[in-house]
KOLKOLPA-969187 format. One line per 8 residues: number of its first residue (from 1); their letters; for each residue x, y, z of C-alpha. Coordinates in steps of 0.2 Angstrom, whole numbers. Example, Ala and Ser with C-alpha at 12.3 -4.5 7.8 and 13.67 -1.06 7.14 Angstrom:
BEGIN
1> AS> 62:-22:39; 68:-5:36
! end
This chain:
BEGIN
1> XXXXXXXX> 516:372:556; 504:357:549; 516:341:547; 518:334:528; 516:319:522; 528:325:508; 541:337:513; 551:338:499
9> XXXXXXXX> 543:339:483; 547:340:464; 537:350:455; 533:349:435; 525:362:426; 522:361:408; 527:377:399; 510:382:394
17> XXXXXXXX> 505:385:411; 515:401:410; 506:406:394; 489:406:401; 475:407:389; 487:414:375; 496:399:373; 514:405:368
25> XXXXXXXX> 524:416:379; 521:423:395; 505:428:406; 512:436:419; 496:438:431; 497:417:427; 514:417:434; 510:429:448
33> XXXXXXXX> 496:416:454; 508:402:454; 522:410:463; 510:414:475; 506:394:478; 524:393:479; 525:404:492; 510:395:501
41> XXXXXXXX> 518:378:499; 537:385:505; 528:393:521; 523:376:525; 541:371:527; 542:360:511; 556:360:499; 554:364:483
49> XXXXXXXX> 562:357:467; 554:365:449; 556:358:431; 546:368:418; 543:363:402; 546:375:383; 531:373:374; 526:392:378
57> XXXXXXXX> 543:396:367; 548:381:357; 545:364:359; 559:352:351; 548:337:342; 537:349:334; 551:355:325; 559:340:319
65> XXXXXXXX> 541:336:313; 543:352:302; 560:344:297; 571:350:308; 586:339:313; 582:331:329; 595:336:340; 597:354:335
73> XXXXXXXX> 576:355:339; 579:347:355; 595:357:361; 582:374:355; 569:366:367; 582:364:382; 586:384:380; 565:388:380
81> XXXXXXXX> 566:378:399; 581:390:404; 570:407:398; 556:399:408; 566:398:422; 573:412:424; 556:421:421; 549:411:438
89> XXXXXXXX> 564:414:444; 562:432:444; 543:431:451; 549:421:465; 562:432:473; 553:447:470; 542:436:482; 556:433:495
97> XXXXXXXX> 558:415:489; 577:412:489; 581:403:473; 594:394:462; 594:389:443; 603:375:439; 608:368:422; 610:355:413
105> XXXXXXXX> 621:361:402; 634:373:407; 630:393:406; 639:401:422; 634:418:416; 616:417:422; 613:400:428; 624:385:440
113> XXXXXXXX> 629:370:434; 618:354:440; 627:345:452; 617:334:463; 627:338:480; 624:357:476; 605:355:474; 605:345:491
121> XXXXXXXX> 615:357:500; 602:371:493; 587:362:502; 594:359:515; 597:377:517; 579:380:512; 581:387:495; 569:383:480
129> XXXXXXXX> 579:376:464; 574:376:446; 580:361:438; 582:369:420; 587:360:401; 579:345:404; 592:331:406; 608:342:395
137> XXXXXXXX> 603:327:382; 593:327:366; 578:314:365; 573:316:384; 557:323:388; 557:335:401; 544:323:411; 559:313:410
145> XXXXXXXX> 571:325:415; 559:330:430; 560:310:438; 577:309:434; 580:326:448; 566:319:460; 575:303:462; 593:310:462
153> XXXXXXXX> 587:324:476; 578:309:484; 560:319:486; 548:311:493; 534:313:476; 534:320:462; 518:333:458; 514:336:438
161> XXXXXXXX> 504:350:438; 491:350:421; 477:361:415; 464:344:419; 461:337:439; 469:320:435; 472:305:426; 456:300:416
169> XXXXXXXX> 454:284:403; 455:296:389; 457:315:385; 443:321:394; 442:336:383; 440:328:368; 427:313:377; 417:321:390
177> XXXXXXXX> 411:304:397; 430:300:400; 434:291:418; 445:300:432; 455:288:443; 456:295:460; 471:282:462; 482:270:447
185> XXXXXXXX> 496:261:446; 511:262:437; 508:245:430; 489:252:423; 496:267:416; 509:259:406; 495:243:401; 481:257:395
193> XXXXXXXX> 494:268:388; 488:281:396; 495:300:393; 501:304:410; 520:304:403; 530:297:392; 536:281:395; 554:283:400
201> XXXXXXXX> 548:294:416; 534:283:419; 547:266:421; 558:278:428; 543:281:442; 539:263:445; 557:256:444; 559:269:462
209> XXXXXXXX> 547:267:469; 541:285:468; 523:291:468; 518:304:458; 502:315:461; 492:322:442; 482:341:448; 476:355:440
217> XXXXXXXX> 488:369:442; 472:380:441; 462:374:455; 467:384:471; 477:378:483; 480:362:475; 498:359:477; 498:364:495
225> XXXXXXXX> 483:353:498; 495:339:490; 509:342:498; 499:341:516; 495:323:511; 474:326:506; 465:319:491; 470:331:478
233> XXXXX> 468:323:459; 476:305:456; 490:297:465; 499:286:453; 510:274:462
! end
């Protein structure tokens, strides 16, 4: 078994990545292909903590900008992260990936309550957990929510997993001459104001220490690559 540079990891995914090329939803093929990785990276003996994102189903601040009141779209956005979940969640064991949801807010029905002890004991019995409903608070991105479990489960990086290889100086899909840094700091991100995430996880990120690795989800292999301590997209630390 190939020794890690980083064997326990948080893993972010936006929830797009589960839409694929249709944008809202679910691609299940997409899904398959990243269970798969999942598989990859567990067989390797890493532990693996998962935070997705609702913008394939609903995404809370878009709503408020339609004129929804803020906390009721943010509360609707927490739930989308709970349907994602349990959508990988599925994929997974089908897999034979032993798996937990957790919540941040309370529905014992189909999902446990998050309490930080619990997660631990999880890894260390080597079960995958999917952190779900961001931080159970309105006004918290799920970026943040996603550094807030990394540090509390003490992992050892946190991996964002985007549809571009890195961190660039500026959307490199809207400027094709944009700059990727194969390696930034905190300090850079936050002075360039840099899209990486929003500013709460990234002071979050820099206040402990944590490094945080920006990849293409779609590039093979990538996460596992990562994970084994190679020069995959950019290291933010």
């Amino acid at each position: 078994m190939p020794e890690l540079q980083y064997p326990r990891v948080l893993l972010k995914i936006s929830g797009e990545a589960l839409a694929g090329e249709k944008g809202y939803g679910f691609d299940f093929p997409t899904i398959d292909r990243l269970a798969d990785e999942l598989v990859g990276v567990v067989g390797m003996g890493a532990t693996v903590g998962l935070v997705i994102g609702g913008g394939n189903i609903v995404r809370g601040s878009q709503l408020a900008q339609l004129g929804m009141e803020r906390v009721g779209a943010d509360y609707m956005g927490m739930l989308g992260t709970v349907i994602n979940a349990l959508a990988v969640q599925d994929v997974l064991e089908r897999k034979g990936i032993h798996t937990r949801v957790m919540t941040a807010i309370r529905m014992e029905e189909i999902a446990e309550p998050y309490i930080r002890r619990r997660a631990v004991r999880h890894f260390e019995k080597g079960r995958t957990v999917i952190f779900a409903a961001g931080t159970g608070n309105p006004y918290f991105s799920t970026d943040t929510a996603a550094v807030l479990r990394a540090i509390q489960i003490k992992a050892n990086v946190i991996i964002k997993a985007t549809s571009v290889d890195g961190v660039y100086s500026a959307d490199p899909k809207k400027h094709p001459d944009a700059k990727m840094y194969d390696e930034i700091s905190y300090r850079d991100v936050m002075l360039q104001e840099l899209k990486v995430m929003d500013q709460t996880a990234v002071t979050l990120c820099r206040e402990n220490h944590l490094p945080l690795i920006v990849l293409n989800i779609h590039r093979p292999d990538a996460i596992a690559s990562a994970i084994r301590g190679e020069r995959v997209g950019t290291l933010v630390r």
